[in-house]
C-alpha positions in Angstrom: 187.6 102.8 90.6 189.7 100.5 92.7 188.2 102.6 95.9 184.5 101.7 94.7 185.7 97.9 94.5 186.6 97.8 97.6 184.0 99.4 99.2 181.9 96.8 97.1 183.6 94.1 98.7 183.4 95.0 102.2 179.9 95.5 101.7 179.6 92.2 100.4 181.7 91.2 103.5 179.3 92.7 105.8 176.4 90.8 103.9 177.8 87.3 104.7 179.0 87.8 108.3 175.4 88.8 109.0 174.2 85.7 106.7 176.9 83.9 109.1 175.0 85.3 112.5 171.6 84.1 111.2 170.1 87.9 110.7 168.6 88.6 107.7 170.7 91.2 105.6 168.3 94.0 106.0 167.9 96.2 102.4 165.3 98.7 101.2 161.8 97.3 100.7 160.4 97.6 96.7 158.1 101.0 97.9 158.5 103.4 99.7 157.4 106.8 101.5 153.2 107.1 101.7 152.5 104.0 99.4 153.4 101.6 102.0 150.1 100.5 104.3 150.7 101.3 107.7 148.7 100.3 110.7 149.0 102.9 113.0 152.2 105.1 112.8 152.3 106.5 109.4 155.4 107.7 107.2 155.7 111.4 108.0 154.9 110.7 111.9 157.9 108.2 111.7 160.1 110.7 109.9 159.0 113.4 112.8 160.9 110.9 115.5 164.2 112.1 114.7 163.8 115.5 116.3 162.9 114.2 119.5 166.1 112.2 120.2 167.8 114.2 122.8 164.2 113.4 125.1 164.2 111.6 128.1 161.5 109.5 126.8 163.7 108.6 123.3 166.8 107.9 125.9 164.6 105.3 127.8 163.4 103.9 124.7 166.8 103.5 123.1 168.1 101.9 126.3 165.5 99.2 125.9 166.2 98.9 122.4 170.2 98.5 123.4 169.4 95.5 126.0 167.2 94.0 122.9 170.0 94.0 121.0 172.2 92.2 123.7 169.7 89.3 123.6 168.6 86.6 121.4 165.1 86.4 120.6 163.1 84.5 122.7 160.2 82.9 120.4 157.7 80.3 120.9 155.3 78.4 118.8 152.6 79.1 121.5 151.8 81.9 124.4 149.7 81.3 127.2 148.4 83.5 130.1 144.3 83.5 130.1 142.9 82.1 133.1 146.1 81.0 134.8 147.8 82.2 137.7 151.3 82.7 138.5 153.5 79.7 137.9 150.7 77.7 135.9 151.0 76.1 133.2 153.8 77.9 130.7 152.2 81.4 131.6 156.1 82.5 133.4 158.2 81.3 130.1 155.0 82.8 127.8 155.2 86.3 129.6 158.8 86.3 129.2 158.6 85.3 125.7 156.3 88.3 125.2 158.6 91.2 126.3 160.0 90.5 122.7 157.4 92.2 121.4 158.1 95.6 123.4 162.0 94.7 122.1 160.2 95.2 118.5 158.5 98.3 119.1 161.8 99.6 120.7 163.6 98.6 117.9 161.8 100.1 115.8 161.5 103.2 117.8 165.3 102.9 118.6 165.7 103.1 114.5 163.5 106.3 113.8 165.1 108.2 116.7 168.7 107.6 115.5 168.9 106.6 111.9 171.6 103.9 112.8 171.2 100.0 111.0 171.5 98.1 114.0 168.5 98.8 115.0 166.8 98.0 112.3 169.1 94.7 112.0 167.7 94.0 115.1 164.6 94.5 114.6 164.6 92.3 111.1 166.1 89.5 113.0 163.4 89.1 116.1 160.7 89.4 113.4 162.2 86.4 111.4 162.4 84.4 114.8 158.7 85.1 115.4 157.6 84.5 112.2 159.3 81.1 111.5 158.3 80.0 114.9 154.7 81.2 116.3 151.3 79.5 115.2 148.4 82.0 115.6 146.1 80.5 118.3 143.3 83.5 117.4 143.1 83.5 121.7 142.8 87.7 121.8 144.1 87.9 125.4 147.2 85.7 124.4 148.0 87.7 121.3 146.5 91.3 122.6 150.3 92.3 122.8 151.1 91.8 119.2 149.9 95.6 118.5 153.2 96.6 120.1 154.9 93.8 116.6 152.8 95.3 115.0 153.8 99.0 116.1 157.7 98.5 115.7 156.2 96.7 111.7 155.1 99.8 110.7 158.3 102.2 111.8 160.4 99.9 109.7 158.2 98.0 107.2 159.7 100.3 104.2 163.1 99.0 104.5 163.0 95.6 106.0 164.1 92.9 103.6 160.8 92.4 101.0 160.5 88.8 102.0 160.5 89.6 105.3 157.4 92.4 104.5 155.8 89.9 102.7 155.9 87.3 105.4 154.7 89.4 108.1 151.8 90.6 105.4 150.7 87.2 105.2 151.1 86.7 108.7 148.9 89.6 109.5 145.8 89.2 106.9 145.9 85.3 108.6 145.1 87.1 111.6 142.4 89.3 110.7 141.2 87.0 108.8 141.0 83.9 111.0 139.3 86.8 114.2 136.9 87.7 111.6 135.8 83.8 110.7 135.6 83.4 114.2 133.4 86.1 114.9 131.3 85.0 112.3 130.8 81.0 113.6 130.3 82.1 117.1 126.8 80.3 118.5 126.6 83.1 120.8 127.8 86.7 120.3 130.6 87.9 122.8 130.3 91.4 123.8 133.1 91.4 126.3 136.8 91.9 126.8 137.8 89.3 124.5 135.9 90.6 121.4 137.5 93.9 122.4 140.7 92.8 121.7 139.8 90.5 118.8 138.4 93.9 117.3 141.6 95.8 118.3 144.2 92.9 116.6 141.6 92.8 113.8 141.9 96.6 113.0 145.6 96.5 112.8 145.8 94.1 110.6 143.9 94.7 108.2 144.8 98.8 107.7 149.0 96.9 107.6 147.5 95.2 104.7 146.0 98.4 103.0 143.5 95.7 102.1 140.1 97.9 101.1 137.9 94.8 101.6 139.5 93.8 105.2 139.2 97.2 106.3 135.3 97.5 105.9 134.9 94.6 107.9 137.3 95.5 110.7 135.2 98.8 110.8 132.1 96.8 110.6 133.4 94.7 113.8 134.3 97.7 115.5 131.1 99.0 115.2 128.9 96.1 116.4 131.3 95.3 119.4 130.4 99.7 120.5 126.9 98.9 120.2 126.8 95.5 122.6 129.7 96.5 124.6 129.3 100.0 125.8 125.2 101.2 127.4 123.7 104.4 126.9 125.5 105.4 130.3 128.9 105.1 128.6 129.3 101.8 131.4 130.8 98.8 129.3 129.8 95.2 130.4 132.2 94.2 132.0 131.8 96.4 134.6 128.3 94.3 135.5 129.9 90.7 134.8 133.6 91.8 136.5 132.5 94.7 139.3 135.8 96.1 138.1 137.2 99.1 137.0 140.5 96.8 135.8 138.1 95.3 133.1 137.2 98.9 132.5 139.9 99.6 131.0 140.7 96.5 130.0 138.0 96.3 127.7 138.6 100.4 126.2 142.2 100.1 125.7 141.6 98.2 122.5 139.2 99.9 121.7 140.7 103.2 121.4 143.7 101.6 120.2 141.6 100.8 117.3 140.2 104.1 117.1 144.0 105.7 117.1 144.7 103.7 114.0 141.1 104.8 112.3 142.4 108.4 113.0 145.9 108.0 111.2 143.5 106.8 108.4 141.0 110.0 108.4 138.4 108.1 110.2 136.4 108.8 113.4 135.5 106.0 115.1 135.8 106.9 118.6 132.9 109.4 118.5 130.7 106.4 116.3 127.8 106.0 118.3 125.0 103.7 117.4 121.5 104.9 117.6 120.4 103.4 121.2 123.7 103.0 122.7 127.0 105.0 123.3 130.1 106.1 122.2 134.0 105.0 123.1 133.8 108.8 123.8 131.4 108.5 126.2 132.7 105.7 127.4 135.8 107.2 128.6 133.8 109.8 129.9 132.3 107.3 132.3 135.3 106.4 133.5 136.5 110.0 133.9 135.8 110.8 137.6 137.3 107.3 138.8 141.0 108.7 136.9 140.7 111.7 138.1 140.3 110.6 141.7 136.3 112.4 142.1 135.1 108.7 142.9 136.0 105.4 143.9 135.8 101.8 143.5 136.5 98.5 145.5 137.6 95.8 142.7 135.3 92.7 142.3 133.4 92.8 145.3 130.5 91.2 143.4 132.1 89.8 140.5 130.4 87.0 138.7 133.4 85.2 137.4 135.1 82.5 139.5 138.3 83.1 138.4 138.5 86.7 139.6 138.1 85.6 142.9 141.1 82.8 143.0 143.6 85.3 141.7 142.8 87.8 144.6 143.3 84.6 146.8 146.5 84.1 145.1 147.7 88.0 145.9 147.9 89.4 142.7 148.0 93.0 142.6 144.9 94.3 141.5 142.8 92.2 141.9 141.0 93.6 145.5 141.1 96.8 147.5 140.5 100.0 145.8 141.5 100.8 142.1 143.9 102.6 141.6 143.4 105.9 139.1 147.5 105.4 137.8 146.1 102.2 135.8 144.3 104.0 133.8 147.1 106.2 132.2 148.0 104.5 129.3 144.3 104.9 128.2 144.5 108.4 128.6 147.3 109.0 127.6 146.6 107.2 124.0 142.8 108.5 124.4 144.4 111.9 124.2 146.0 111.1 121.1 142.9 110.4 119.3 141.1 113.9 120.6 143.2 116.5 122.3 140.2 117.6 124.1 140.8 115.5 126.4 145.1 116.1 127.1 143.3 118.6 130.7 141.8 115.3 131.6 145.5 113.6 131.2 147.2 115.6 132.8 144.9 116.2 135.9 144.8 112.4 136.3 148.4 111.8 135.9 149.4 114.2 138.3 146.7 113.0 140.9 148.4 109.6 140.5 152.1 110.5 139.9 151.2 108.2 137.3 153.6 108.5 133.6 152.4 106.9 130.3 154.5 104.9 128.3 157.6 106.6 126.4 156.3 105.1 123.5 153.2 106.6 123.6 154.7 110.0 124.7 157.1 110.0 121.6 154.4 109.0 119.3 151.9 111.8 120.6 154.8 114.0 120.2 155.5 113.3 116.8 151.8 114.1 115.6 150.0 110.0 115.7 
């Protein structure tokens, strides 16, 4: 008995030197297992993690997740980087602010891999910091990185703190929420990049939710932004406005990001194709032959935006000259993930480029996502 009371008290010990430190004290949410919504990376994929911890890719990602841990959190009330160049306006302190959300995903990943609290300690207390601090702006380039929050929410949602889960909930159906008004005021429909990632953030947040209602319109948005977005070629629009394979990509990287999460739900949305149009299949076959090196393409020669022009006169990379196929990887790599039929395609392109995707996305993959 008097062994149990003193583990009691150290316990509680523990409790307020981590109260002291300002991190939540992280306990085990009020459900758990397959009832808890997930956006992307469901229970039993997270479980799978474990067995990959001796991989390079789980080394690398634990790394990250060590120097997180090192560091305070960096959170802001605001992020900005649309439209601005290099040392304008706060788009140097917002970028660096935004590596916090990779910390996250890390963190999160960091705790599947190796079972061990701090981790998930870690990952409870740069969530709080965001929380109590950032303002939604609803600008989708801005926030496009929250999927990788979002990510690291759903490898550790089950047993964060349940005010924490509940925060972040809120947090979330505000965001698909406030896209989804927005979509619905606009004067004038936007079939570009922009709604691409609005759809991506949109579809998210609202499977996190589990909320039946927000789900059918994320799927509904998904669906109109294939049909204005991508022609009967498989060509997206932003290839037209942009001359760019960049906004290529740009534009199907949350697009099959959306479609990775419809998958972990039983859905198929990358093969949806609307009656006169084309599919986010199809799309990515498009792009194919440019990856894989059998064509090529010199970046915004005729672009119709003003501002592609200025950062080419400013020298960032990219932004002239020929594209480069290694850009493209992370797409592949995730697009791979949603139909395996394409993993030949992967691989030919990624060792044409010398290109390697994310470890995140390689562990993920791995794990059965």
């Amino acid at each position: 008995m008097r062994k149990r009371v003193c583990g009691v008290n150290a316990a509680v010990a523990w409790l307020m030197f981590l109260l002291l430190l300002g991190v939540p004290a992280v306990t085990t949410g009020a459900t758990k297992g397959n009832s808890q919504p997930f956006a992307l990376v469901s229970p039993r994929v997270a479980a799978r993690l474990k067995s990959q911890v001796e991989t390079s890719q789980a080394k690398a990602v634990i790394r990250e997740a060590d120097k997180g841990l090192a560091r305070k959190p960096g959170a802001l009330p605001r992020i900005h980087t649309e439209g601005t160049l290099p040392h304008q306006g706060i788009r140097d302190e917002s970028l660096k602010a935004a590596k916090d959300f990779e910390t996250m995903r890390d963190l999160g990943l960091a705790y599947r891999l190796t079972g061990e609290r701090r981790y998930l300690n870690g990952e409870a207390r740069y969530l709080s910091a965001w929380l109590s601090t950032y303002q939604i702006s609803f600008n989708p380039i801005d926030e496009t990185r929250f999927d990788a929050v979002i990510i690291g929410y759903d490898l550790t949602r089950a047993s964060l703190p349940v005010k924490l889960q509940q925060k972040m909930d809120g947090f979330l159906r505000a965001m698909a929420e406030g896209y989804l008004d927005r979509i619905a005021k606009q004067r004038v429909e936007d079939n570009a990049n922009w709604q691409s990632h609005r759809v991506k953030l949109i579809t998210l947040a609202a499977f996190e939710t589990g909320d039946e209602g927000l789900i059918g319109r994320a799927r509904k948005a998904f669906q109109r932004q294939v049909e204005v977005n991508i022609r009967p070629d498989g060509s997206v629009v932003d290839f037209y406005k942009r001359d760019a394979l960049h906004y290529v990509t740009y534009d199907l990287e949350p697009l099959v990001t959306a479609s990775l999460a419809a998958k972990a739900h039983g859905e198929d949305w990358f093969h949806y194709q609307p009656r006169e149009g084309a599919s986010v299949a199809q799309a990515v076959n498009w792009l194919t032959p440019y990856a894989t090196g059998a064509k090529t393409h010199d970046e915004f020669v005729r672009s119709l935006v003003r501002f592609d022009a200025e950062r080419a006169a400013a020298g960032e990379k990219g932004f002239s000259g020929r594209w480069d196929p290694a850009t493209s990887v992370t797409v592949y790599a995730m697009v791979t993930a949603v139909d395996k039929g394409y993993a030949q395609v992967y691989k030919s392109m990624s060792r044409t480029s010398k290109a390697k995707a994310p470890a995140w996305i390689i562990l993920l993959t791995k794990a059965g996502m």
